[in-house]
C-alpha positions in Angstrom: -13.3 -10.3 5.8 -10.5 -8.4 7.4 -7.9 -11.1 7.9 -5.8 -13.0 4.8 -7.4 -16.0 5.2 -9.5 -15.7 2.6 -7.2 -13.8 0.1 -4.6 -16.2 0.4 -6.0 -19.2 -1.2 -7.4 -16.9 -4.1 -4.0 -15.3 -4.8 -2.3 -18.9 -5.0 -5.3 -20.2 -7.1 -5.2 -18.0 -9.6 -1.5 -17.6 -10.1 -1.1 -21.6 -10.3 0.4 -22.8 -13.1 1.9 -19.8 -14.4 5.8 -19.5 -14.2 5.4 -15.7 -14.0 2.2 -14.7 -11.7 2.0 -11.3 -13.5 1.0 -12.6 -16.6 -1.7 -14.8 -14.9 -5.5 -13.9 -14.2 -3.9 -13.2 -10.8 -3.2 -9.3 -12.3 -6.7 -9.1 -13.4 -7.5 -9.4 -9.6 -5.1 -7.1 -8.5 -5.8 -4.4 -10.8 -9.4 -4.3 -9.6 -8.3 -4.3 -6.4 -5.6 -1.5 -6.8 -8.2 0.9 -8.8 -10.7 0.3 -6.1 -8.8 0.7 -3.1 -5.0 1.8 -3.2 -6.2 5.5 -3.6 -9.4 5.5 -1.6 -7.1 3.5 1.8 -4.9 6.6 1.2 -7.3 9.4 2.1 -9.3 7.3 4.6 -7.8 8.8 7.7 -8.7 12.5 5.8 -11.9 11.6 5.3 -12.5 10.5 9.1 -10.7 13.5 10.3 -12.0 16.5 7.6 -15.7 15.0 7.0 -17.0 13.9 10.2 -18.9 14.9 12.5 -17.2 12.2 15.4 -13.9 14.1 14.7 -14.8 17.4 13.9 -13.7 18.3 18.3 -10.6 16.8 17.8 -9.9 19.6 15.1 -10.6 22.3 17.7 -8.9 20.6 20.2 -5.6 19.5 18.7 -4.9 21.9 15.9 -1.0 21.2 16.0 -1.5 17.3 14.7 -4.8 17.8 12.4 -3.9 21.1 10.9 -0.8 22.8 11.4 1.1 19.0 10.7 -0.6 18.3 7.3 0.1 21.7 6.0 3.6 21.4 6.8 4.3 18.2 5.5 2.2 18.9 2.7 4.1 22.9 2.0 7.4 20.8 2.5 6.9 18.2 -0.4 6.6 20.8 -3.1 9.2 22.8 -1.2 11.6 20.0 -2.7 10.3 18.8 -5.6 9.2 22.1 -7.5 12.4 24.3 -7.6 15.0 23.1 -10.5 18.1 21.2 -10.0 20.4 23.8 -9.6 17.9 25.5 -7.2 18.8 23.1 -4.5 22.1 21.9 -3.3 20.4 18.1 -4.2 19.0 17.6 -8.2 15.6 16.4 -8.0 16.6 13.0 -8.8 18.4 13.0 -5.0 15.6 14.7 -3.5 13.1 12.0 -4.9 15.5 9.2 -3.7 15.9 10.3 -0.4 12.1 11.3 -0.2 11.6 7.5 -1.3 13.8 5.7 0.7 11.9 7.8 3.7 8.9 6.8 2.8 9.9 2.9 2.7 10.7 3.1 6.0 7.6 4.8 7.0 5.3 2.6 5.2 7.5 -0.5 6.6 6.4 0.3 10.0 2.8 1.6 8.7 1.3 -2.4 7.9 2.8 -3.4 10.8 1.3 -0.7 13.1 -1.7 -1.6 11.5 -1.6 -5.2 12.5 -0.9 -4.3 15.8 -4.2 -2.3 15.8 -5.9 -4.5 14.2 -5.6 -7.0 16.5 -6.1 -4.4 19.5 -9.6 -3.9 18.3 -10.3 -7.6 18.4 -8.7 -7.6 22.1 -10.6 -4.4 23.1 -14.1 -6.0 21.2 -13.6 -9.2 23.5 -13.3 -7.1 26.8 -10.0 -7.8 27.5 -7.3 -5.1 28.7 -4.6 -7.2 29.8 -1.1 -5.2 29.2 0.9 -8.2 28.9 -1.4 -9.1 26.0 -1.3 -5.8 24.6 2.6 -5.8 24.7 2.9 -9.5 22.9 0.7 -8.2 20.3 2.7 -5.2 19.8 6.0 -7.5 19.5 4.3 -10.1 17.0 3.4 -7.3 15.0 6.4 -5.3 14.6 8.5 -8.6 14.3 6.2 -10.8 12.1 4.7 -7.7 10.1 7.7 -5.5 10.0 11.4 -6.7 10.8 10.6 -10.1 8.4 9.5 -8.6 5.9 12.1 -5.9 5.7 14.7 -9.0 5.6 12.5 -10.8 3.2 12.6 -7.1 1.0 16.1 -6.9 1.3 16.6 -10.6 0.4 14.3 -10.3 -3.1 16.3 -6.6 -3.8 12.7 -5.2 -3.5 13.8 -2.6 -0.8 13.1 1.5 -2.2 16.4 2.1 -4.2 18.0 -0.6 -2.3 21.6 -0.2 -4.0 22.0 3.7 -2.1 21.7 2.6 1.5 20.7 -1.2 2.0 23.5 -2.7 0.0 26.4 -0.4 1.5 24.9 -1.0 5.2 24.8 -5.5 5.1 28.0 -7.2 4.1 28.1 -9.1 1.1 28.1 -12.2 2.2 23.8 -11.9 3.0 23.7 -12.8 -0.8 25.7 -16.1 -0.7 23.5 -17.0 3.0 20.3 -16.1 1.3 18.8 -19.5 2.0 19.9 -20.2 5.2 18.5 -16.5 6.2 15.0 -17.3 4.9 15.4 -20.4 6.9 16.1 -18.5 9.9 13.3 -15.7 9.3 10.7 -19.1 8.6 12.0 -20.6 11.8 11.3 -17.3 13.6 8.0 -16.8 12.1 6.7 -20.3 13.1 8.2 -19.6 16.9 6.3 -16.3 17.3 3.3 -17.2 15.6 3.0 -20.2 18.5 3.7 -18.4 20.8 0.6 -15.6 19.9 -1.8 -19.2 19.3 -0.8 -20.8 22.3 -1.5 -17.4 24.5 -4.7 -16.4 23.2 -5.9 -20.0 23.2 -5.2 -20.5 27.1 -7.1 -17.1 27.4 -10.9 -17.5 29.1 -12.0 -15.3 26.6 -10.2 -16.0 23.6 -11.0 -14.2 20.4 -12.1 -16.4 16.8 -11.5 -12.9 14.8 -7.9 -12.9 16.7 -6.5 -16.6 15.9 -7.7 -16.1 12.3 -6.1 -12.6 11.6 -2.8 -14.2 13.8 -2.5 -17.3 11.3 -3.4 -14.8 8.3 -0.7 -12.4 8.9 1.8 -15.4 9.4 0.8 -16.7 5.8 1.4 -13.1 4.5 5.1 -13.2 5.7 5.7 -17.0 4.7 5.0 -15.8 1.6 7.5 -12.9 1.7 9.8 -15.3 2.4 9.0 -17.9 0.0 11.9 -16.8 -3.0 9.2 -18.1 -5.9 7.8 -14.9 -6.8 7.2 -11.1 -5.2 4.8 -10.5 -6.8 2.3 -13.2 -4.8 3.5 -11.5 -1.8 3.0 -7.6 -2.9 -1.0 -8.6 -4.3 -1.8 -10.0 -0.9 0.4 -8.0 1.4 -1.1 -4.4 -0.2 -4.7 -6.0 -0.8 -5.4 -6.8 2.7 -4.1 -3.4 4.1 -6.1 -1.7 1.8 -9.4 -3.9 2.7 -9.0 -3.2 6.0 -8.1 0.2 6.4 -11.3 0.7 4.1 -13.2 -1.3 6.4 -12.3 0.5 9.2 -12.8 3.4 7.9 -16.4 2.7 6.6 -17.3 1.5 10.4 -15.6 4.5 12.7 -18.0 7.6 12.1 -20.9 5.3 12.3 -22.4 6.5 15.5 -21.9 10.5 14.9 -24.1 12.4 15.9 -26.3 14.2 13.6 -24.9 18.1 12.7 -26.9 21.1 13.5 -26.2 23.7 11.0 -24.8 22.8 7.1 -26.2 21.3 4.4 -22.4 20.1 3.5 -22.2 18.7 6.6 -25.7 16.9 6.9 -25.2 14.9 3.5 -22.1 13.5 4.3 -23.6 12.8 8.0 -26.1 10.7 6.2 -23.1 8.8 4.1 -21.5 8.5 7.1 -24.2 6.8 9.0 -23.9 4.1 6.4 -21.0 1.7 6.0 -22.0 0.6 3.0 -21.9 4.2 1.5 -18.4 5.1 2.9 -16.7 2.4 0.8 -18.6 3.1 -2.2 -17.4 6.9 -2.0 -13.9 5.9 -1.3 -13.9 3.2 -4.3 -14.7 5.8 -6.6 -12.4 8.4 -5.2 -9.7 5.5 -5.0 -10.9 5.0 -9.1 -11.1 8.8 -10.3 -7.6 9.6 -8.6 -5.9 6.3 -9.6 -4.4 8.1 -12.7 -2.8 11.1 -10.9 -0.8 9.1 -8.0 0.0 6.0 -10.4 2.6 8.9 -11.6 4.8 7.6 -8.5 4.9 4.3 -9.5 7.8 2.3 -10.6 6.7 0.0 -13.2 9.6 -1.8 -15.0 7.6 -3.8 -17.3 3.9 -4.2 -18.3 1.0 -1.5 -18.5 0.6 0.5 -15.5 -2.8 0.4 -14.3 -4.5 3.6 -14.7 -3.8 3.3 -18.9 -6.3 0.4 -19.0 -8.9 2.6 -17.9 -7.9 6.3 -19.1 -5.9 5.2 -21.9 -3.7 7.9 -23.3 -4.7 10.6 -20.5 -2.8 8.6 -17.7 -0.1 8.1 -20.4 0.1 11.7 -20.7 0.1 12.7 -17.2 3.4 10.8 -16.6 5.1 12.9 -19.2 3.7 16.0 -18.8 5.2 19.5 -17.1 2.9 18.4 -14.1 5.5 15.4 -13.3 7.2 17.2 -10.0 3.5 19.1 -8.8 1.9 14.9 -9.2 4.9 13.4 -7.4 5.2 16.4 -4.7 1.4 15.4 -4.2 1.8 12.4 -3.9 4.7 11.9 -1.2 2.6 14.1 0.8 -1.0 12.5 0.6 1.4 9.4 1.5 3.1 10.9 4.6 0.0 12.8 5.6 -1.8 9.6 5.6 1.0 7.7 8.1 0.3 10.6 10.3 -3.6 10.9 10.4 -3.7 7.3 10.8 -1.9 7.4 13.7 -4.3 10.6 14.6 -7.7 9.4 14.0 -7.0 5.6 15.7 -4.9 6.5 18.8 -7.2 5.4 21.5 -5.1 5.8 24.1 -6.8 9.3 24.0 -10.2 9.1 25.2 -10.9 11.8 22.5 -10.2 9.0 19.6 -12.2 6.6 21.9 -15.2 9.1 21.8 -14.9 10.1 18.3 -14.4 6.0 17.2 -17.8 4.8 18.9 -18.8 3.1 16.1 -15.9 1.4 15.2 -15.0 -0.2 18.9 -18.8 0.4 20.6 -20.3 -2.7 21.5 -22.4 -3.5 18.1 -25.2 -6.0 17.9 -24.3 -9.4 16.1 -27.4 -9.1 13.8 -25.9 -5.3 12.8 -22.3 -6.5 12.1 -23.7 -9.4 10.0 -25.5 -7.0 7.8 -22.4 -4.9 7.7 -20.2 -7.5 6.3 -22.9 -8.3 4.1 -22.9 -4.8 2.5 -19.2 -4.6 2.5 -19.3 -8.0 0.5 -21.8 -7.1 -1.7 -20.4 -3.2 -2.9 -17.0 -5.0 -3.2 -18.2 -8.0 -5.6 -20.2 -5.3 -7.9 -17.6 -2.8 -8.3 -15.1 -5.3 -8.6 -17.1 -6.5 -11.6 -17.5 -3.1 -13.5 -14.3 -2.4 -12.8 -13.1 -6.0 -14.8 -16.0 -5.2 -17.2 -14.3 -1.4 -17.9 -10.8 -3.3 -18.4 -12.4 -5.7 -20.7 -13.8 -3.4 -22.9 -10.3 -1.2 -22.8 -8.3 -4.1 -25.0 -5.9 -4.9 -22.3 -3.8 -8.0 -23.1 -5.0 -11.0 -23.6 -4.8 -13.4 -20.0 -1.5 -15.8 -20.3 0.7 -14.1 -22.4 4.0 -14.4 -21.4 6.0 -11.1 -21.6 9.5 -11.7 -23.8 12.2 -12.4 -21.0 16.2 -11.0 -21.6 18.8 -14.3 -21.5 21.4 -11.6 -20.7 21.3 -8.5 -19.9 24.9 -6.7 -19.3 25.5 -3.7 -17.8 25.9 -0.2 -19.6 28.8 1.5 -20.1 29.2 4.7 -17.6 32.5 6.2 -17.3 33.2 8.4 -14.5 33.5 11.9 -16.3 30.4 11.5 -17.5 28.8 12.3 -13.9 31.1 14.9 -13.1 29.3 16.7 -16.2 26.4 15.8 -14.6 25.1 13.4 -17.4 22.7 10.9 -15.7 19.1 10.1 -15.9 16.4 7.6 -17.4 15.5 6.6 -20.8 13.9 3.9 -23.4 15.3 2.8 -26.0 13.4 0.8 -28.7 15.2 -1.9 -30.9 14.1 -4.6 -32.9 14.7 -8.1 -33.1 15.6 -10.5 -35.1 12.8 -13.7 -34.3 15.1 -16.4 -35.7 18.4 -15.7 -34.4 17.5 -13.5 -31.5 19.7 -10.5 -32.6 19.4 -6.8 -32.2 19.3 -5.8 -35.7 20.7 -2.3 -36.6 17.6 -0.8 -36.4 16.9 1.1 -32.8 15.1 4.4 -32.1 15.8 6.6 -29.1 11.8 6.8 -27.8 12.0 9.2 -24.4 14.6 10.5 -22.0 13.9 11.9 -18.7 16.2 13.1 -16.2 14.6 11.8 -13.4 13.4 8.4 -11.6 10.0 7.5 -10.7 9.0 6.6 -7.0 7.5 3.4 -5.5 4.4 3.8 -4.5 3.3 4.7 -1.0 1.2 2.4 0.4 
């Protein structure tokens, strides 16, 4: 359930034969997933470490990276994003690019330090400590799951604001060698992916769970590096972290023991207890919230998620006096989360180990089974009400093909005009003549904004 095996062949089915996959049933899919998981992956490692009993010593015991860390990062976010432009030597429009380029390269090495967990746990789970193994892991990881997909990024312009740093740092011939770089990166990725099979295979106590998740995270990078589309790459890449940090998440606190005092504490020791429960409370956190971090999106084109449920309310938020508080919010749930991830799974600290029982104990077979089961089961049924709830919202109808520009030329900005500090964002809405393809006279001026939106923190 945890590996992209099975996610793969349902993100290729669904976006075959469409010549843009975001205007095939595949975005049905991955709006479900996004409203049901983005949000609720994101405060996981909060949850485990603020409404646990397993981690409620590690609060006392390490106050410096479970409380005083948070509420720095958190008190410096809205530090830089609240006071005006001219309050800062930076306008807020710099401050949110270099707060986004940031967090690019945090969540870049976020997946693949969770791939190199991931397969940890299945090492650890088949009793096997060898270091070498540990290190190869860490390398196939941070190769496969990190450097390749940074190239394939950069290769697809996909990187955070790629034009203020990326594209003055790499020459300019990488462009004209595109192909013969993803030929490279696809040579690479077959080499090191062999090289994981063929080890674990000569292993005595080879791991299933650990071949499938190996070949799974190779056919999320040959996708990256496939130039057809991004988007197939982004559904699958983002769907599967979010799965499994959810899973994870719903299995850790499992063996807590039972509080004391607190009637706080004693119902969420019963939620707790149950897997089942845990993703069902962070699916419907993941959909209430959905609305108020979709602010930090970057949607070019199409209907941002959160509007097909909320409607006009989501709409609003995005244009409201809120804007910097919502985006302050959330860069630091975002940065937060890469730190308490870190926190709550470090098992070199037999702490971690104590307080993650459940998640690395030895569990019977019969109790996983009916663990998966569950997870299955609360996944197909709020996947469903969630599809029903868009279906009933009038979102567009499946297929249509969004209007695409033959030419598009660049706008005219002379140079004086930033020295006056005359720059931002805006839309413009003109009409078109159907039969010769014209811009008629006729255009109205519909918002202005002096600022950027982020891209999402994953």
């Amino acid at each position: 359930m945890l590996s992209a095996l099975w996610l793969a062949p349902i993100v290729l089915l669904l976006a075959h034969g469409y010549s843009n996959p975001e205007s095939s049933p595949l975005d049905l899919l991955y709006f479900g997933l996004t409203a049901l998981f983005w949000i609720g992956h994101r405060l996981s490692s909060t949850y485990l470490a603020y409404c646990t009993e397993a981690y409620r010593p590690l609060l006392r015991a390490q106050p410096i990276r479970f409380v005083a860390m948070p509420i720095i990062i958190t008190a410096a976010c809205f530090a830089l994003f609240l006071p005006a432009d001219s309050a800062l030597p930076w306008t807020r429009e710099e401050r949110l690019i270099g707060l986004a380029i940031i967090d690019y390269a945090c969540v870049t090495y976020h997946f693949a330090a969770q791939h190199f967990g991931a397969l940890s746990l299945y090492r650890v789970r088949a009793d096997r400590f060898c270091i070498q193994t540990r290190r190869l892991d860490r390398f196939f990881a941070l190769t496969a799951g990190g450097v390749l997909v940074f190239v394939a990024d950069i290769l697809a312009g996909a990187v955070a604001y790629q034009e203020q740093w990326v594209d003055r740092w790499f020459p300019a011939w990488i462009v004209s060698a595109e192909n013969g770089i993803r030929g490279g990166a696809t040579l690479a990725l077959f080499a090191t992916t062999a090289i994981m099979l063929v080890a674990e295979l000569r292993t005595p106590r080879w791991s299933l769970p650990r071949i499938l998740y190996i070949i799974g995270l190779a056919v999320m990078v040959g996708l990256a590096l496939r130039p057809r589309s991004l988007f197939l790459f982004v559904v699958i890449w983002t769907s599967q972290h979010w799965i499994l940090a959810t899973g994870l998440a719903s299995q850790t606190p499992s063996a807590e023991s039972a509080p004391t005092t607190g009637i706080v504490r004693r119902y969420l020791h019963r939620l707790n207890v149950r897997p089942w429960a845990v993703v069902l409370f962070l699916m419907l956190l993941s959909l209430v919230f959905l609305p108020i971090f979709e602010v930090e999106a970057n949607r070019e084109t199409g209907t941002y998620y959160g509007d097909r449920i909320f409607g006009a309310f989501a709409t609003q938020l995005r244009t409201s006096t809120w804007l910097p508080a919502l985006l302050a919010l959330g860069f630091a749930t975002g940065f937060i989360h890469y730190l308490l991830d870190r926190s709550v799974y470090r098992m070199s600290d037999p702490q971690v180990r104590a307080a993650a029982s459940g998640l690395i104990g030895n569990v019977a077979g019969r109790s996983r089974r009916k663990n998966v089961s569950s997870f299955a089961l609360v996944l197909v049924l709020a996947f469903m009400s969630v599809c029903s709830l868009h279906a009933q919202t009038g979102s567009p109808a499946a297929g249509q093909q969004s209007p695409k520009a033959i030419y598009t030329p660049r706008p005219i900005y002379r140079p004086e005009w930033a020295k006056q500090g005359l720059a931002g964002k805006g839309v413009v809405l003109v009409t078109i003549d159907q039969q010769t393809g014209k811009v008629s006279a006729e255009t109205r001026r519909v918002f202005v904004t002096p600022s950027k939106c982020s891209l999402p923190s994953f």
